[in-house]
TORMARBA-352995 format. One record per residue: residue in one letter; x, y, z of N, C-alpha, C, CB in turn. Coordinates in nm, 2 decimals. Glycine has a CB too. Example, Ala and Ser with C-alpha at 12.3 -4.5 7.8 and 13.67 -1.06 7.14 Angstrom:
BEGIN
 residuo   n.c1   n.c2   n.c3  ca.c1  ca.c2  ca.c3   c.c1   c.c2   c.c3  cb.c1  cb.c2  cb.c3
       A   1.32  -0.57   0.78   1.23  -0.45   0.78   1.32  -0.33   0.78   1.13  -0.45   0.90
       S   1.28  -0.22   0.71   1.37  -0.11   0.71   1.29   0.00   0.79   1.41  -0.06   0.57
END
This chain:
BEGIN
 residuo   n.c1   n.c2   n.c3  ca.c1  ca.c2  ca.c3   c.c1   c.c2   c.c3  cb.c1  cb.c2  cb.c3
       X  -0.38   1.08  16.38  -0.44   1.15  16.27  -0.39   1.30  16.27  -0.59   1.15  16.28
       X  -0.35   1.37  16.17  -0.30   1.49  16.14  -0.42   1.58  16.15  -0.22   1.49  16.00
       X  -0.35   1.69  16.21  -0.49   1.77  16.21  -0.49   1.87  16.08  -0.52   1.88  16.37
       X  -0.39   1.88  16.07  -0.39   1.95  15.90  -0.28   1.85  15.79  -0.30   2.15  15.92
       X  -0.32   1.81  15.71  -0.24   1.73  15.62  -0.17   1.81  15.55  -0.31   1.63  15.53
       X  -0.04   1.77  15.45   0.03   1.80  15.39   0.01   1.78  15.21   0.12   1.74  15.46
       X  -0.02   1.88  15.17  -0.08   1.85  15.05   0.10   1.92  14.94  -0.28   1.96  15.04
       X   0.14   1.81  14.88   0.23   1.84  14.78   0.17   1.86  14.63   0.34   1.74  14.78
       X   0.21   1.95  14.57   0.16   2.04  14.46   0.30   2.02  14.38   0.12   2.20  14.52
       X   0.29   1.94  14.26   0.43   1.95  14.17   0.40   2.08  14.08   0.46   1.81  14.05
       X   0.58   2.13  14.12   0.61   2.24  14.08   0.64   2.19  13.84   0.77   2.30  14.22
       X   0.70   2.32  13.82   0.79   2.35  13.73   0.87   2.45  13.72   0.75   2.33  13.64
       X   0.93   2.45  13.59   0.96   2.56  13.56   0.96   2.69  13.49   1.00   2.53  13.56
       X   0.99   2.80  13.52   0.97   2.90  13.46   1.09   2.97  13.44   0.88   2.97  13.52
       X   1.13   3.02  13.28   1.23   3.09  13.28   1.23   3.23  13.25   1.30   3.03  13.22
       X   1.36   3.34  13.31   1.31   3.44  13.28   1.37   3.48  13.15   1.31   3.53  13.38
       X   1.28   3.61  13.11   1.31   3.62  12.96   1.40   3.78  12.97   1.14   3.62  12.85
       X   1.38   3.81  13.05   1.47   3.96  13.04   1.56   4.00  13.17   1.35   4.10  13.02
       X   1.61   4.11  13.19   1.69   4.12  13.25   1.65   4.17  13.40   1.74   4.19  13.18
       X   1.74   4.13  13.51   1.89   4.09  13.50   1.96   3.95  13.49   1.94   4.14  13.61
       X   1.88   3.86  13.46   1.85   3.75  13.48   1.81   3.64  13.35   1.76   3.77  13.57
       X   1.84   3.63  13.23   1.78   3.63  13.11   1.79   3.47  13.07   1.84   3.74  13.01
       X   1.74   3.38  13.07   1.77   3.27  13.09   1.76   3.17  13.20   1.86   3.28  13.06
       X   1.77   3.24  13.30   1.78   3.19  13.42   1.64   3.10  13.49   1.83   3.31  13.48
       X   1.64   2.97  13.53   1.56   2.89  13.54   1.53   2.91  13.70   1.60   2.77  13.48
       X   1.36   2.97  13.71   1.33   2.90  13.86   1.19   2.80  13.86   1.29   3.04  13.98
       X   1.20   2.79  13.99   1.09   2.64  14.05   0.98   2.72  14.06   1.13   2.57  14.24
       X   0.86   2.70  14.04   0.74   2.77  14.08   0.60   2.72  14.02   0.75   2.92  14.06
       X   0.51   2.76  14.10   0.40   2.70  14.09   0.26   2.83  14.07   0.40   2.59  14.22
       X   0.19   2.80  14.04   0.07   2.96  14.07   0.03   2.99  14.18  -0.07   2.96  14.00
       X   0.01   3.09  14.26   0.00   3.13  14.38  -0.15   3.05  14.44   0.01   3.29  14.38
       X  -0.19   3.03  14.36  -0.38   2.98  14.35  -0.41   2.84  14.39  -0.47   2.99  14.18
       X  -0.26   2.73  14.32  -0.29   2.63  14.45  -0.26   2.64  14.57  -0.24   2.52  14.44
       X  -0.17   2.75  14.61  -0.12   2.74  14.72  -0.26   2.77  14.85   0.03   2.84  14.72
       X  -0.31   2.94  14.77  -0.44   2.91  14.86  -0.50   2.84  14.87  -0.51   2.96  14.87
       X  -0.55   2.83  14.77  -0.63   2.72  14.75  -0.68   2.59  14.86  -0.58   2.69  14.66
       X  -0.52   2.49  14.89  -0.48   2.39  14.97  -0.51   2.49  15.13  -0.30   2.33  14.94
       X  -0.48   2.59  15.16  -0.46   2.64  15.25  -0.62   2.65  15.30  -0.37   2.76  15.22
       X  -0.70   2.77  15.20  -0.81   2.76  15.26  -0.89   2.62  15.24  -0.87   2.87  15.21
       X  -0.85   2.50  15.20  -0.95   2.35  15.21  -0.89   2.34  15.35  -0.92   2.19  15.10
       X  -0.85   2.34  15.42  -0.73   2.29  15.57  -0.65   2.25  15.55  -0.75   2.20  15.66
       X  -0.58   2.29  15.46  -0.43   2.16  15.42  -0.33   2.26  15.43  -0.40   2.08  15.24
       X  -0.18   2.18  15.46  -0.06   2.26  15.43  -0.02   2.25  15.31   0.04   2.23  15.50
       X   0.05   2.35  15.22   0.05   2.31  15.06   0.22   2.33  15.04  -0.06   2.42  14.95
       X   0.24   2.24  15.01   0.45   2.22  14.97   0.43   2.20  14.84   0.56   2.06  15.04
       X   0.51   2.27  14.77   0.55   2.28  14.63   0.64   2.15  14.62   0.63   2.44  14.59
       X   0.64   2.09  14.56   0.76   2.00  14.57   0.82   2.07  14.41   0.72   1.79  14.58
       X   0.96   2.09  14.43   1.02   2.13  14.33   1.03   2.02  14.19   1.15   2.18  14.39
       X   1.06   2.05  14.04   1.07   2.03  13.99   1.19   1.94  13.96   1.03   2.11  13.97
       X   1.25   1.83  13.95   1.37   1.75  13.93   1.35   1.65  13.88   1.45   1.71  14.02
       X   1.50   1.61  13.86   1.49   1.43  13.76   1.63   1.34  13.82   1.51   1.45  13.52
       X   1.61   1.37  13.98   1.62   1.28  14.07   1.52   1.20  14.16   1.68   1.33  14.13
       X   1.53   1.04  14.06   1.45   0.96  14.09   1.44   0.96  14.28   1.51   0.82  14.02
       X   1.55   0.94  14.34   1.56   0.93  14.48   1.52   1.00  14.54   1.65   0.92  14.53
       X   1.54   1.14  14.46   1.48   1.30  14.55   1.30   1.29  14.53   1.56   1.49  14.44
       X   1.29   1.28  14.44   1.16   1.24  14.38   1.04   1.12  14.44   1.22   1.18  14.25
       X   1.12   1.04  14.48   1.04   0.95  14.61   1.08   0.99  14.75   1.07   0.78  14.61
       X   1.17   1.10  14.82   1.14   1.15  14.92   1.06   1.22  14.93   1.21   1.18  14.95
       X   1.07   1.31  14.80   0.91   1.46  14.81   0.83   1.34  14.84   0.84   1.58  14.61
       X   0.79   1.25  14.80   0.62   1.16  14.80   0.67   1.17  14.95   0.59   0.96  14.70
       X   0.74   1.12  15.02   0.73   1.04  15.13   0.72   1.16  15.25   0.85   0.93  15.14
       X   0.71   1.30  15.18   0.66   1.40  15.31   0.56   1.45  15.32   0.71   1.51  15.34
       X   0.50   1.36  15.20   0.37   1.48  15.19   0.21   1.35  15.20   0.40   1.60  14.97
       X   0.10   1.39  15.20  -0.04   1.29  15.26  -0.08   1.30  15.15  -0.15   1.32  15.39
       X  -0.08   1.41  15.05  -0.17   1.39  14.94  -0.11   1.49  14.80  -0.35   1.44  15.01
       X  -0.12   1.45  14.65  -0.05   1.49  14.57  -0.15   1.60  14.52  -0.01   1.40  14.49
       X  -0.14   1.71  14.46  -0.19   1.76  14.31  -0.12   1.75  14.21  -0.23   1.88  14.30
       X  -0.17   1.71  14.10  -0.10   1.77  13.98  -0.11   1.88  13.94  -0.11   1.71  13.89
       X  -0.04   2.00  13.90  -0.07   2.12  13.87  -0.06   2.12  13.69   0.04   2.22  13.95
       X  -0.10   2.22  13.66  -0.14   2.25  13.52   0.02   2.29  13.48  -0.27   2.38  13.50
       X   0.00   2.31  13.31   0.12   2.33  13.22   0.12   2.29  13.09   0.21   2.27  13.27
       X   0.28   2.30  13.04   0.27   2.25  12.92   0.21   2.15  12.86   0.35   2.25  12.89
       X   0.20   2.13  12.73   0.12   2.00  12.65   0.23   1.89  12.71   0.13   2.02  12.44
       X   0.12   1.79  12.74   0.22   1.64  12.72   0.31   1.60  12.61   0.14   1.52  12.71
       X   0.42   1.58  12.61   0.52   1.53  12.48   0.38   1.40  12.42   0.73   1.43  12.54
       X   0.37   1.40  12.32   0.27   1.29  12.22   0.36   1.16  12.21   0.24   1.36  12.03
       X   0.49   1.17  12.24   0.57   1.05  12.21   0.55   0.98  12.32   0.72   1.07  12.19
       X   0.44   1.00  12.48   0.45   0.94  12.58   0.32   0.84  12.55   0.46   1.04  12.72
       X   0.25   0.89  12.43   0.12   0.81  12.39   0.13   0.79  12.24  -0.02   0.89  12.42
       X   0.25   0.72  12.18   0.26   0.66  12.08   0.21   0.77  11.94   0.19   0.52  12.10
       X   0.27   0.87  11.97   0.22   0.99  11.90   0.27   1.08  11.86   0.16   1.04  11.94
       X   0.29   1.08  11.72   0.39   1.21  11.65   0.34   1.34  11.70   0.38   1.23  11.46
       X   0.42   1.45  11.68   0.38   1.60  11.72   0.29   1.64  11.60   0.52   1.70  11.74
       X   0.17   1.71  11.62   0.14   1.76  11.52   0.12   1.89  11.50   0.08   1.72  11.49
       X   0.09   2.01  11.42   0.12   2.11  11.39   0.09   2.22  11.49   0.06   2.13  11.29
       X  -0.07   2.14  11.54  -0.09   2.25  11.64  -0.05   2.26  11.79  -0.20   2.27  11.65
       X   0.05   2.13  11.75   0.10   2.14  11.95   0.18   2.24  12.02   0.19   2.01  11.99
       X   0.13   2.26  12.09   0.23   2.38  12.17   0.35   2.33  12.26   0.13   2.48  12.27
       X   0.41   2.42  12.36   0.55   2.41  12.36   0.54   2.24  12.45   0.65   2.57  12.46
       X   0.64   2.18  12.47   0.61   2.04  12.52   0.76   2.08  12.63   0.61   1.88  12.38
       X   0.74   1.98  12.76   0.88   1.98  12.87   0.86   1.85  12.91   0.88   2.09  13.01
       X   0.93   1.73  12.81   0.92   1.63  12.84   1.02   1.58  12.95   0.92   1.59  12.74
       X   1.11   1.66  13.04   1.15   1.61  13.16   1.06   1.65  13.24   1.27   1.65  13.19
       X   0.95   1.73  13.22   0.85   1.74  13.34   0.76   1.59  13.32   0.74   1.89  13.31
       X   0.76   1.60  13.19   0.69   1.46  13.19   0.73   1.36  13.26   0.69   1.40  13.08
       X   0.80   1.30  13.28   0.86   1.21  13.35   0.87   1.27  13.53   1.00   1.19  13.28
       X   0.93   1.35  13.57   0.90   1.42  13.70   0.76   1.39  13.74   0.91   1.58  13.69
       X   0.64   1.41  13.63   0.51   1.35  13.70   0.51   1.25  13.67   0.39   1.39  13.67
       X   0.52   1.15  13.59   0.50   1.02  13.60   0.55   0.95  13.73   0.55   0.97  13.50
       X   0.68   0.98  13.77   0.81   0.97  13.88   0.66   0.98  14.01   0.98   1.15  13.88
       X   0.60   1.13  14.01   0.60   1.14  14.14   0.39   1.08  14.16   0.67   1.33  14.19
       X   0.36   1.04  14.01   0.23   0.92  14.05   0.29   0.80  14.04   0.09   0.92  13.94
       X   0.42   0.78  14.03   0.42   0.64  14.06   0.46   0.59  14.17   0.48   0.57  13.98
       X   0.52   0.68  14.22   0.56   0.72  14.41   0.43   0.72  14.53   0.63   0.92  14.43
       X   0.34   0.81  14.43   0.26   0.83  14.53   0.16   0.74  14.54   0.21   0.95  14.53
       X   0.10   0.67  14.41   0.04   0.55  14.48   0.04   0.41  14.51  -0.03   0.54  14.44
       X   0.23   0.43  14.50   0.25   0.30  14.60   0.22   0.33  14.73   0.39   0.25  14.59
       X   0.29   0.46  14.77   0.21   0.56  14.88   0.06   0.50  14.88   0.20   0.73  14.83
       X  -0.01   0.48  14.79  -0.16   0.52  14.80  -0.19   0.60  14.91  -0.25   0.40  14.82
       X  -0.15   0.77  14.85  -0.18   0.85  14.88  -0.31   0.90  14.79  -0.07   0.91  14.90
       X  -0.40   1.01  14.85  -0.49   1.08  14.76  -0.43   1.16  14.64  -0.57   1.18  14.83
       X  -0.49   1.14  14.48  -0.41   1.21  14.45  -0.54   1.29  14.30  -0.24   1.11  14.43
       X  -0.53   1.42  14.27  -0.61   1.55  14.23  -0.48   1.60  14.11  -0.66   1.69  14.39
       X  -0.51   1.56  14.00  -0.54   1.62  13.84  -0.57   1.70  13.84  -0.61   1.58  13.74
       X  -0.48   1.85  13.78  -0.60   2.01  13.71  -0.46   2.01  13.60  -0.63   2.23  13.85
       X  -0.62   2.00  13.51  -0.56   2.03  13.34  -0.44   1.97  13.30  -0.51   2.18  13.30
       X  -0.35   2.03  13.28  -0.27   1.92  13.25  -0.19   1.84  13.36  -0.18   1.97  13.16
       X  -0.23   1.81  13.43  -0.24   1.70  13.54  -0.35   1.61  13.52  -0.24   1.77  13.67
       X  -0.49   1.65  13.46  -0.56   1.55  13.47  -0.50   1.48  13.29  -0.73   1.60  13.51
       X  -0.42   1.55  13.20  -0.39   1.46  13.08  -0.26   1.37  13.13  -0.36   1.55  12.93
       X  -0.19   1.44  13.23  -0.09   1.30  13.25  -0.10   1.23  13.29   0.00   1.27  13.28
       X  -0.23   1.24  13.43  -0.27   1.08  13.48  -0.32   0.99  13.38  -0.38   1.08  13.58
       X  -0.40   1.08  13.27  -0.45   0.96  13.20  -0.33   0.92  13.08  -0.61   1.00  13.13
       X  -0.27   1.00  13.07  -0.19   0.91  12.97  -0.08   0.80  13.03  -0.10   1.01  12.89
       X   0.01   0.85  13.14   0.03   0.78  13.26  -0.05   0.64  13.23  -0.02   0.86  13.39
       X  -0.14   0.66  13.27  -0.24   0.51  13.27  -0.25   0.41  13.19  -0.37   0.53  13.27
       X  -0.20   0.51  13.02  -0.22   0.44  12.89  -0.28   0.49  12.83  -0.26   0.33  12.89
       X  -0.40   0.57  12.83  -0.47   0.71  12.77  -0.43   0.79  12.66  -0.47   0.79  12.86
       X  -0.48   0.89  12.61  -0.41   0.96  12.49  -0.50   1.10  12.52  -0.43   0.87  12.33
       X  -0.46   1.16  12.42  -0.45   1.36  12.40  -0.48   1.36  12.27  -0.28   1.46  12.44
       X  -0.63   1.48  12.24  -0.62   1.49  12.12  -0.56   1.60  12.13  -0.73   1.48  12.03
       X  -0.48   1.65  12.04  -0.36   1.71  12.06  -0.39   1.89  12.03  -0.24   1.63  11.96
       X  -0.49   1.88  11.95  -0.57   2.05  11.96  -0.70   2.04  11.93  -0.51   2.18  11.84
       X  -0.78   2.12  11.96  -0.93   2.12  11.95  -1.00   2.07  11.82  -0.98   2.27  11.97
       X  -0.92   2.14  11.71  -0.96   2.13  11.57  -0.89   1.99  11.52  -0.91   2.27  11.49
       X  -0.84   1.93  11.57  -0.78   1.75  11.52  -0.95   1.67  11.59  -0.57   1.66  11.65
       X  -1.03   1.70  11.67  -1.15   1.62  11.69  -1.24   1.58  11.58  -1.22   1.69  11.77
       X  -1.28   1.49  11.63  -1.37   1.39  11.48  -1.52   1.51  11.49  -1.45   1.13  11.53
       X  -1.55   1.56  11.57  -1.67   1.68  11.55  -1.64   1.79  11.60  -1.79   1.66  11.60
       X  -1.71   1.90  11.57  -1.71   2.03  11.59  -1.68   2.07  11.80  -1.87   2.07  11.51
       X  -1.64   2.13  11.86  -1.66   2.17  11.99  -1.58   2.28  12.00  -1.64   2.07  12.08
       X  -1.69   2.28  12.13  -1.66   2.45  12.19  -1.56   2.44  12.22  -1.72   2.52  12.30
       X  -1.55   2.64  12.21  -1.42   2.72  12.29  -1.36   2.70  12.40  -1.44   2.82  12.32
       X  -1.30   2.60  12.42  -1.22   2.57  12.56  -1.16   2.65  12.59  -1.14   2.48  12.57
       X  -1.03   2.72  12.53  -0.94   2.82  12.56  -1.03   2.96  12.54  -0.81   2.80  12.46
       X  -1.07   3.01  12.62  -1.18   3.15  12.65  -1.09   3.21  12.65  -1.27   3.19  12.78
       X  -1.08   3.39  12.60  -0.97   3.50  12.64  -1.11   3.58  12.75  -0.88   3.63  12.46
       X  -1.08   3.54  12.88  -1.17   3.56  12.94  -1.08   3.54  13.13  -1.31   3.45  12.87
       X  -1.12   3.62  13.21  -1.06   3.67  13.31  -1.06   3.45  13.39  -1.17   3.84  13.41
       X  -0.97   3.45  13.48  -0.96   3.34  13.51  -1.09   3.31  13.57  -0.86   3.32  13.56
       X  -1.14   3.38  13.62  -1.25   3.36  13.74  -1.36   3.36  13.70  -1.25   3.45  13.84
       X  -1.37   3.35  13.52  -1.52   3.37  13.42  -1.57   3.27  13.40  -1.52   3.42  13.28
       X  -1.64   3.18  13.41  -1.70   3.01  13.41  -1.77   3.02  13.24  -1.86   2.97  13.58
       X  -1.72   3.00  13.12  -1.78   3.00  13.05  -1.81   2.88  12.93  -1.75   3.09  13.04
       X  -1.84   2.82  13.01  -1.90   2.70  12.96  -1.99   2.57  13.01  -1.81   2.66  12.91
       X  -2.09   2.49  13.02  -2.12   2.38  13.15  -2.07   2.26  13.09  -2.28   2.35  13.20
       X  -2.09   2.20  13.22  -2.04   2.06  13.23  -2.15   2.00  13.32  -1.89   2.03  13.30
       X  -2.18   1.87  13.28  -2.28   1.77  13.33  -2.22   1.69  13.44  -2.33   1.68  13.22
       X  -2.27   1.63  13.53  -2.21   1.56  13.65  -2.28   1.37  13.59  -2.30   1.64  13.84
       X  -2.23   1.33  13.57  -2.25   1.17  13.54  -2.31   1.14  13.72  -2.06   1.06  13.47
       X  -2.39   1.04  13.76  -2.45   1.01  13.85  -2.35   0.88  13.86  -2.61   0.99  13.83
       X  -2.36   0.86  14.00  -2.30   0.71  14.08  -2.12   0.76  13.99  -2.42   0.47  13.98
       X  -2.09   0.85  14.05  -1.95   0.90  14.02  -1.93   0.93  14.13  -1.92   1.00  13.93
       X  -1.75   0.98  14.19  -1.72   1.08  14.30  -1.81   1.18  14.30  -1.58   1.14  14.29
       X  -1.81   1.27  14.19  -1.86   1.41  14.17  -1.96   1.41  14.19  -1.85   1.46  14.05
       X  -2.08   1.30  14.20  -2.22   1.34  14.19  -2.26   1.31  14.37  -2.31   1.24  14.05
       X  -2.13   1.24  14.42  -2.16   1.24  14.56  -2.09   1.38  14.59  -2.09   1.10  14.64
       X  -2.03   1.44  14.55  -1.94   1.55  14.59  -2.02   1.68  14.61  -1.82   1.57  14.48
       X  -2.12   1.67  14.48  -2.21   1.79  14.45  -2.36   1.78  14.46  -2.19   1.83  14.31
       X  -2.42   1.93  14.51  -2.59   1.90  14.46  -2.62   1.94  14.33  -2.71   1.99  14.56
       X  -2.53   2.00  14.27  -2.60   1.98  14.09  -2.57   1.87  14.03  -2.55   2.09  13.98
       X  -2.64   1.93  13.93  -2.62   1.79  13.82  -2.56   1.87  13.69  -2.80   1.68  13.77
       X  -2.56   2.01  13.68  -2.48   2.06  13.60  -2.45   2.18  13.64  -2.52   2.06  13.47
       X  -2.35   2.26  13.59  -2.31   2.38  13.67  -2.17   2.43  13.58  -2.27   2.33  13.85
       X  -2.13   2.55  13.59  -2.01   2.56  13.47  -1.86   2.67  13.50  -2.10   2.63  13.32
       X  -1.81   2.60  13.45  -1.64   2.66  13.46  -1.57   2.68  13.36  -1.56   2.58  13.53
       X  -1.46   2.70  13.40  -1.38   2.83  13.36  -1.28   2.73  13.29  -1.30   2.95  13.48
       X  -1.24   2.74  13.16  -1.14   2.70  13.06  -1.06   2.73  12.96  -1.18   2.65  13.02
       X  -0.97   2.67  12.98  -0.83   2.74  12.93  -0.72   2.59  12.87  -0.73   2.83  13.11
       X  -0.80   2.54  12.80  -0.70   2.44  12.72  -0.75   2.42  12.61  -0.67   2.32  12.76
       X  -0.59   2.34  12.49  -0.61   2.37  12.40  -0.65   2.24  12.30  -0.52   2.45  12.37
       X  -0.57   2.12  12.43  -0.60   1.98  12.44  -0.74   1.95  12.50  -0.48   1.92  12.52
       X  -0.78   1.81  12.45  -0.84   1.73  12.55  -0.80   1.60  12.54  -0.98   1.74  12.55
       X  -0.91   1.54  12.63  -0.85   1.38  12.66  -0.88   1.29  12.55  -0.90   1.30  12.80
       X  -0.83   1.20  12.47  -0.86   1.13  12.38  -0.92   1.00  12.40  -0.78   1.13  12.33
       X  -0.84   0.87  12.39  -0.89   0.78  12.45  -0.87   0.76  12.62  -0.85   0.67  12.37
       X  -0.98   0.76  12.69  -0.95   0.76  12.86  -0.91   0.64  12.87  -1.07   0.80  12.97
       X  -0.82   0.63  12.95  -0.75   0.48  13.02  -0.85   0.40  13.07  -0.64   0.50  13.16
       X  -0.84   0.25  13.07  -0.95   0.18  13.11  -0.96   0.18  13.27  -0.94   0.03  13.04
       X  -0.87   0.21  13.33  -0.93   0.18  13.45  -0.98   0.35  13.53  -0.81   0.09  13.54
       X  -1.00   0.40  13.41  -1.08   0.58  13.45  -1.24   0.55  13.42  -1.02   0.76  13.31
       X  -1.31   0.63  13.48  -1.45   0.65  13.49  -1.48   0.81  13.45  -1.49   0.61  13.64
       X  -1.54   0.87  13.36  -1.66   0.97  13.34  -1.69   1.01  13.43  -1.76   0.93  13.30
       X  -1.64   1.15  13.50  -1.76   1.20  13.61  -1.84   1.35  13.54  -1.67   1.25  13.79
       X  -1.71   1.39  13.49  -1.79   1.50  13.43  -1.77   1.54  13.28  -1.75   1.62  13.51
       X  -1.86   1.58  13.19  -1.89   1.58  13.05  -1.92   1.74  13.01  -2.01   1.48  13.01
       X  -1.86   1.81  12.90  -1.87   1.91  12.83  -2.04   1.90  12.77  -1.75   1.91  12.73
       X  -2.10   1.97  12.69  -2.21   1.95  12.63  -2.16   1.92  12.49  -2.30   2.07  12.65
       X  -2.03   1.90  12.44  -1.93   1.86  12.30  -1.91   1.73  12.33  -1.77   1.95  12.26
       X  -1.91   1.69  12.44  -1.87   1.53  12.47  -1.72   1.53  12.55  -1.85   1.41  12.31
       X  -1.66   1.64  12.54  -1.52   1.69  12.59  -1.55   1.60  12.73  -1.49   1.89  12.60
       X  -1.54   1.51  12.81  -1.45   1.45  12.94  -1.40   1.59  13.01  -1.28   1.33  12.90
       X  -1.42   1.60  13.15  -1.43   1.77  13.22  -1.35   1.67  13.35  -1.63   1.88  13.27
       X  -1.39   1.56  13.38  -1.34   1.47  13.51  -1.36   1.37  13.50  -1.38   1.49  13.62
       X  -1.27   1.31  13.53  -1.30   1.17  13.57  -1.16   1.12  13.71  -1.29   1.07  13.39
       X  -1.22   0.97  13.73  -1.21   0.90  13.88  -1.11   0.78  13.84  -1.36   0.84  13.95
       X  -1.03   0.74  13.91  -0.98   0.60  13.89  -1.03   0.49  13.97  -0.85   0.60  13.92
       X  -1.13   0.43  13.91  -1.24   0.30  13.99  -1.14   0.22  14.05  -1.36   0.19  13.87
       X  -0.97   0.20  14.01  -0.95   0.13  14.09  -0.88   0.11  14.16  -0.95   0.07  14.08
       X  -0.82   0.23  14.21  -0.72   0.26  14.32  -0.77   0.27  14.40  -0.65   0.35  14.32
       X  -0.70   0.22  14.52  -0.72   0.23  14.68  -0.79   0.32  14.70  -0.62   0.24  14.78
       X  -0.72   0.41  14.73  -0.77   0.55  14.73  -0.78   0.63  14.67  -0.76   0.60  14.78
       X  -0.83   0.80  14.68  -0.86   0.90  14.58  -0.80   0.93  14.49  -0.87   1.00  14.62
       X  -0.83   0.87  14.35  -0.77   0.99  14.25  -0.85   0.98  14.16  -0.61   0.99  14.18
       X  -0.85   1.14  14.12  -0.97   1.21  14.09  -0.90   1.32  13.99  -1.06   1.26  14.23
       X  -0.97   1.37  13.87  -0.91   1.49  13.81  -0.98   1.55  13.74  -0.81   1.47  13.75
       X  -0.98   1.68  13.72  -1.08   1.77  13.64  -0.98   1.86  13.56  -1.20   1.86  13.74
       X  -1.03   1.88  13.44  -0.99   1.95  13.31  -1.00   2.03  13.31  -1.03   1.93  13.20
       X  -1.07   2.17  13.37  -1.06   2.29  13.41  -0.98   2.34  13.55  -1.17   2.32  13.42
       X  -0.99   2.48  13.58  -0.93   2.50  13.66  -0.96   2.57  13.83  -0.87   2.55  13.59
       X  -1.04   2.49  13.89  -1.08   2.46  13.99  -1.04   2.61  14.10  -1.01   2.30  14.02
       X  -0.86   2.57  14.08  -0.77   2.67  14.17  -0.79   2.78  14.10  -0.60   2.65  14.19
       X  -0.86   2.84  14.04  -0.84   3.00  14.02  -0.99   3.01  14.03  -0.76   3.06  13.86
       X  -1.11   2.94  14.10  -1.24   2.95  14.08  -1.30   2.94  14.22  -1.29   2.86  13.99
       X  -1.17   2.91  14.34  -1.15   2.88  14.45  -1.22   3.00  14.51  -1.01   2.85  14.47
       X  -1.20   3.10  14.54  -1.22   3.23  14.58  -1.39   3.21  14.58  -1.14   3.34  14.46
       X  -1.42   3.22  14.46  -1.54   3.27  14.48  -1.69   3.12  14.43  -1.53   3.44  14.37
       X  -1.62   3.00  14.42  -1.69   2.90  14.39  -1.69   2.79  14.48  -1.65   2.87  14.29
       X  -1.82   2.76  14.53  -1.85   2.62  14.63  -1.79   2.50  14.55  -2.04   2.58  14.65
       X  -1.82   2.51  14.43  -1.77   2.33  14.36  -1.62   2.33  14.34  -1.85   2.27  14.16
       X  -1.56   2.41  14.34  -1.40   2.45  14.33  -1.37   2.44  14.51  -1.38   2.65  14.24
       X  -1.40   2.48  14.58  -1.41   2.50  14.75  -1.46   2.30  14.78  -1.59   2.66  14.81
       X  -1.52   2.28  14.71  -1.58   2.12  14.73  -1.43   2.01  14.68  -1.75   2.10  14.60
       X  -1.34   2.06  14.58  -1.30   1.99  14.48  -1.15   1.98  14.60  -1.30   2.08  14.32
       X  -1.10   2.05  14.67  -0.95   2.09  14.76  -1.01   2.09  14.87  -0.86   2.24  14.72
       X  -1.12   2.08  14.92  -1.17   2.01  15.05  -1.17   1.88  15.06  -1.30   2.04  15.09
       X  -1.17   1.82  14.94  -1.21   1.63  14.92  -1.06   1.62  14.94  -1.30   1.54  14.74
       X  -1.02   1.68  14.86  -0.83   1.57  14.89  -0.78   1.64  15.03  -0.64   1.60  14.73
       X  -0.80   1.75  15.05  -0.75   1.74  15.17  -0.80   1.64  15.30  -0.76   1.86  15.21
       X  -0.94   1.67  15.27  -1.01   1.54  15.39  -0.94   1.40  15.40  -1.18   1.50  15.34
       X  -0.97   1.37  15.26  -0.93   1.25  15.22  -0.79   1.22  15.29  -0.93   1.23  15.05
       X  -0.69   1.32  15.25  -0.54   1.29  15.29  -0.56   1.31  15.46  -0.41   1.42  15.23
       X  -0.65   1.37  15.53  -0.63   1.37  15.69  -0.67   1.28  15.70  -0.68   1.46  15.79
       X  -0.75   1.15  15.65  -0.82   1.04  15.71  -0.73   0.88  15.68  -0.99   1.04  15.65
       X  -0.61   0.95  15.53  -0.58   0.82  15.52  -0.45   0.79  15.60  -0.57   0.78  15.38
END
C-alpha cells in the first residue's frame, strides 16, 4: 500500500496571446488542483495534454487515481448535437484526450473525480448530453456563472440521501461557488443524483456501476479547497480511495 498515492490531473492547453511568444502553445493546469491533491495526501501529476493513444495509456498506468479538470464546452457533435448560438469556444482534441484517458483509467479501475467540465464529459462519455447554455433550458434557473471572487459560494445545493455524498457529508444542504454556462442534460443511465441545485440543475452525481470511485461535481471544489470542509471532504475521498485500491 502507497503511503501517498499518485493522483493524475488532465492537463490542457493554453495559448499565449502576446509577446514574446504569441501563439505559442503550453501544457497547464490551475495551480488549485495541484494543492488541492497535495493538501488531501496525494501526489498530483499533471498529465499533459496529447493525442497519443499509447502515450495516453502510459500517463493512466503511473498514476492511482484520475481528476478531470475543468475547461472548454464539450464539442455537441460528441452528443449527437449541432452547435448552437450560445456555445462557447469548443477543443475537440481535448475531447478525445479525455475520453482516451476515462477509458484507460477504468479499465485501470482506478478512482476517478469530475470538476465542471470534467463532470460533463464523463457524462457524455457515458452517453449523456449538455444543455448547451443556461437560457436553451425548458424552465427558468439560476445564475450559475457568478462574476463573483472564486472562493464566493453563491448558490445551494441539496445532498440526495443513500448517495456517495450524503455518506461523505453531515449536511443535507450547503452551497458553492459557480462558474458555468452549461449543465448536464440528459444524465447517462448508469449515473446517480447526488447533488441538486434548487432549479433542478444536477451539482453531482456517482457511477452506481463501476468497480470503483467515480464521482463528479459541477462546481468547483479546487478553488473552495482553502477555506471549505466539503471541498477538503471531496480530494480526501479520491485520494483515500486511490491509497486503498
Amino acid at each position: 500500500m502507497k503511503d501517498k498515492p499518485i493522483i493524475g490531473i488532465s492537463g490542457s492547453i493554453i495559448i499565449d496571446s502576446g509577446v514574446p511568444f504569441p501563439g505559442y502553445h503550453r501544457s497547464y493546469v490551475n495551480d488549485d488542483y495541484i494543492d488541492s491533491v497535495i493538501q488531501a495526501g496525494g501526489i498530483p501529476f499533471i498529465i499533459p495534454f496529447n493525442t497519443e493513444k499509447k502515450v495516453i495509456a502510459d500517463q493512466i498506468d503511473q498514476v492511482d487515481g484520475l481528476i478531470l479538470s475543468g475547461g472548454h464546452d464539450v464539442d455537441p457533435l460528441n452528443y449527437n448535437e449541432e452547435p448552437r448560438q450560445k456555445l462557447t469556444a469548443t477543443f475537440p482534441e481535448r475531447d478525445t484526450f479525455d475520453f482516451t484517458l476515462i477509458k484507460f483509467a477504468e479499465e485501470k479501475q482506478i478512482p476517478i473525480l469530475g470538476i465542471c467540465r470534467g463532470a460533463q464529459i464523463l457524462n457524455v462519455y457515458h452517453g449523456g448530453t449538455i444543455i448547451q447554455d443556461l437560457s436553451y433550458a425548458d424552465h427558468e434557473l439560476l445564475r450559475h456563472a457568478q462574476p463573483a471572487s472564486p472562493t464566493t459560494t453563491t448558490h445551494s445545493v441539496s445532498v440526495k440521501e443513500n448517495t456517495i455524498f450524503s455518506k461523505l457529508f453531515n449536511e443535507h444542504r450547503f452551497t458553492v461557488n459557480s462558474f458555468h454556462h452549461q449543465v448536464l442534460g440528459k444524465l447517462a443511465d448508469n449515473f446517480e443524483v447526488g447533488l441538486v441545485a434548487p432549479d433542478g440543475v444536477i451539482e453531482g452525481f456517482q457511477n452506481t456501476t463501476y468497480s470503483n470511485l467515480e464521482f463528479a461535481v459541477q462546481f468547483h471544489p479546487e478553488m473552495l479547497h482553502r477555506i471549505s470542509p466539503i471541498a477538503q471532504t471531496i480530494f480526501k475521498t479520491i485520494v483515500n480511495q486511490a491509497k486503498e485500491s
